[in-house]
N, C-alpha and C positions, 0 to 999 in steps of 0.2 A: 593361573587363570588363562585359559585360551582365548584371547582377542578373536581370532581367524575366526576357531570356531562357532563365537558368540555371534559375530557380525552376518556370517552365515545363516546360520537358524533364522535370522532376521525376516518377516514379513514384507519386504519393503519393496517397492521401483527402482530397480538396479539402470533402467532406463535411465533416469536426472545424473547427470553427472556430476562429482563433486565440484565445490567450490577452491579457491584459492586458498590454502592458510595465511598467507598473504593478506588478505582482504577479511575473514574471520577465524583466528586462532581458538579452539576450542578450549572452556576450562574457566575455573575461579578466576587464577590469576590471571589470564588475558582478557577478562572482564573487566578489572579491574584496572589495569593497564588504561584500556580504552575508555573506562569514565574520567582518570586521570590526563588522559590525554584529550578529552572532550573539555573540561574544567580548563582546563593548561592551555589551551592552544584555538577552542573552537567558541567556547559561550559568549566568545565578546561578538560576536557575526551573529552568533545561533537566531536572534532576534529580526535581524535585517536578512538575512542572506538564507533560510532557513528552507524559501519554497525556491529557490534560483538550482535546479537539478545540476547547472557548470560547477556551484562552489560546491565546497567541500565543507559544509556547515552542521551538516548533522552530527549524533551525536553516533550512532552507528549501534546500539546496545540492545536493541532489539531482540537480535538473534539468543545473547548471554540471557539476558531476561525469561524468556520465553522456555528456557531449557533449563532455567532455576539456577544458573552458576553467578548469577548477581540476582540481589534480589530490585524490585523498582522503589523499597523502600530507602535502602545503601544510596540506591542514585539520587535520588530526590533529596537527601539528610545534605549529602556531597554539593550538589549542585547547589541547594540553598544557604549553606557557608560561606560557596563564595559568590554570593550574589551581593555585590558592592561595586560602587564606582560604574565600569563600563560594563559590568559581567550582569547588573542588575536587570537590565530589562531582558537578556537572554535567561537569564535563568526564571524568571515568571515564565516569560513563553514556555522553557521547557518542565515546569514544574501544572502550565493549566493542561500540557499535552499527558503527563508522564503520570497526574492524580486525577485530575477532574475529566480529561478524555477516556484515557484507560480505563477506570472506575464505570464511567456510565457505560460502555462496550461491555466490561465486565456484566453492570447490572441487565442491561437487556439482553443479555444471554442467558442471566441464570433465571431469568420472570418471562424469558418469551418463547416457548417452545422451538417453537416457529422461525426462530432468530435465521436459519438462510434460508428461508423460504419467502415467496409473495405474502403469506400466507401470514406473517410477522409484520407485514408493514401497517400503516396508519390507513383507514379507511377514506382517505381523501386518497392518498397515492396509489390505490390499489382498484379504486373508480377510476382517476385517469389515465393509468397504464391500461386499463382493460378499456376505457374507452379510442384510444390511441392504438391500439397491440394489431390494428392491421391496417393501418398507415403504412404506403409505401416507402421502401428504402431504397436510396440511389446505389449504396449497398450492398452486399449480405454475404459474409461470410463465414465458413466453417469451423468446426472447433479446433481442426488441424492445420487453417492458416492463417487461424489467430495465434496459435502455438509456432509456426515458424516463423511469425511476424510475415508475413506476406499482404501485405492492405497496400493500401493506396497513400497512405498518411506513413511520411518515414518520421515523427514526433514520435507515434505511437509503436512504430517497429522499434525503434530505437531503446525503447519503454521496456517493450517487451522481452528485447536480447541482452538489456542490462541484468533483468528480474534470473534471465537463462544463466547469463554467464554468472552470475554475481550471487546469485542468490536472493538480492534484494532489490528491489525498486526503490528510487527515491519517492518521496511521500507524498510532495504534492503531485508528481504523475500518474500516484496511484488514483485519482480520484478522475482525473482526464483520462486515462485507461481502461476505467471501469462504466464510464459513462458512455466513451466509444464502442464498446461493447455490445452494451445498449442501443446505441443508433445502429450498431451493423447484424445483430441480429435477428432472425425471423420474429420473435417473439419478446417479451421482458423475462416469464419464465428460462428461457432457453438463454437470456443473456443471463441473468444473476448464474445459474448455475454452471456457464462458464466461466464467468470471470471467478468462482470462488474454487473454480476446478483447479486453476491454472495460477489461481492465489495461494492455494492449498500446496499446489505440485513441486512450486519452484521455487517461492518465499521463505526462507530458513524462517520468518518468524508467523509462516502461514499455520492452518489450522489453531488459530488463537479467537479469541473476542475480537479484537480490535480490528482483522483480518474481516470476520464476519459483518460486523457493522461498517468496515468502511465499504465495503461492496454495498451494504444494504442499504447506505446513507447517498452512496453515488447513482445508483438503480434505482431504489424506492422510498427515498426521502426523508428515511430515518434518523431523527435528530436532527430533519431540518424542515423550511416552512415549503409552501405552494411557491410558485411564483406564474410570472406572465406565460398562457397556453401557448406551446409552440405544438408543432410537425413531431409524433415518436415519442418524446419527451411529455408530452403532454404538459403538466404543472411541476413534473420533475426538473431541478434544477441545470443546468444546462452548459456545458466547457467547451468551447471550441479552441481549434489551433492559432487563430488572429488572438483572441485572449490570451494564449501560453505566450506567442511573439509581442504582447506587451510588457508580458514580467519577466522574460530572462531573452537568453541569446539562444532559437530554437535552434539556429544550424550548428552551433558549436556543440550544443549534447547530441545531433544527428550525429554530427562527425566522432563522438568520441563513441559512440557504436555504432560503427557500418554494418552494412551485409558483407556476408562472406560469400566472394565467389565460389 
């Protein structure tokens, strides 16, 4: 069997450059590895430390999942064994993330056509983004520097050359990523379909449900409620940078992704 020349024939964006093996080893058994060493070393935190982007709390299996070399059934069986003692309340967390989050992503994909489009969301969020959608923005950038990380906000560059270099975004940046999106583009259309561009492009475990719904849930409020009308956002839920600097250290995940001169 020729590797080269299967890899070749490939359809793909030779543009993304690969990831580290380093960071994710391809295959069953590096799957497995890595829920072993999430179980082993990470679930007693997984519960506290889980949205803190400095620690190193997740569980990282996304990618294996998503490519079918673990299944999230293996992981869930795993993680709820050793759910005792300190490991107990991490492992709920990652068991409502891993059945009850996945699952409904799953199900609003396969009942909602519509699933990345405006066009999918809840008819309250789809009146106040259209009543909101030409609110001015202090403001407005491209889809090309959104992609080099070029904004004003180094949280959100930082977000973004992680997702570059790495492949993945941590999780709870994804939702402050995608909402920023939202405040900096012209339109709500025009923000969803980049953030799912650039979710899709550079995420090892993009082009999935979960991919889908968390843009559609940060953008248009899918699986989640109204809240107070602001400016852009309208009744869309709402993340700013002073909120991310009350739940972790934002300079220190600045600093662990600079810009490159």
């Amino acid at each position: 069997f020729d590797v080269a020349a299967a890899l070749k024939s490939l359809q793909v964006d030779r543009n993304v450059g690969p990831v580290s093996k380093e960071l994710f080893t391809p295959g069953a058994a590096a799957g497995r590895r890595r829920l072993e060493e999430f179980v082993r070393k990470r679930l007693t935190i997984f519960g506290k430390q889980r949205n803190d982007p400095t620690k190193q709390a997740l569980s990282g299996l996304s990618p294996w999942i998503k490519f079918g070399q673990i299944s999230a059934q293996r992981c869930a069986l795993v993680v709820k064994k050793a759910a005792k003692g300190a490991s107990k309340a991490g492992a709920d967390d990652f068991l409502e993330e891993s059945i009850v989050r996945r699952e409904l992503a799953d199900n609003f994909c396969w009942y909602n056509q519509n699933y990345d489009s405006l066009k999918g969301a809840s008819a309250w969020a789809v009146e106040t983004l259209k009543k909101h959608s030409k609110d001015k923005r202090e403001y407005v950038y491209s889809r090309l520097q959104l992609e080099k990380a070029q904004t004003h906000d180094e949280l959100w560059n930082a977000a973004q050359r992680q997702m570059v270099s790495e492949g993945k975004m941590h999780g709870f940046l994804r939702m402050y990523w995608a909402k920023k999106v939202l405040e900096w583009s012209k339109d709500p259309a025009t923000a969803l379909a980049t953030a799912i561009y650039l979710n899709d492009r550079y995420n090892l475990d993009g082009r999935e449900p979960n991919g889908y719904v968390g843009c559609m849930w940060s953008i248009c409020g899918v699986h989640d409620m109204g809240w107070p009308e602001r400016k852009i956002f309208g009744k869309i839920r709402y993340m700013n940078y002073e909120g991310c600097k009350r739940k972790f250290n934002v300079k220190e995940f600045e600093n662990m992704y600079p810009a490159h001169e």
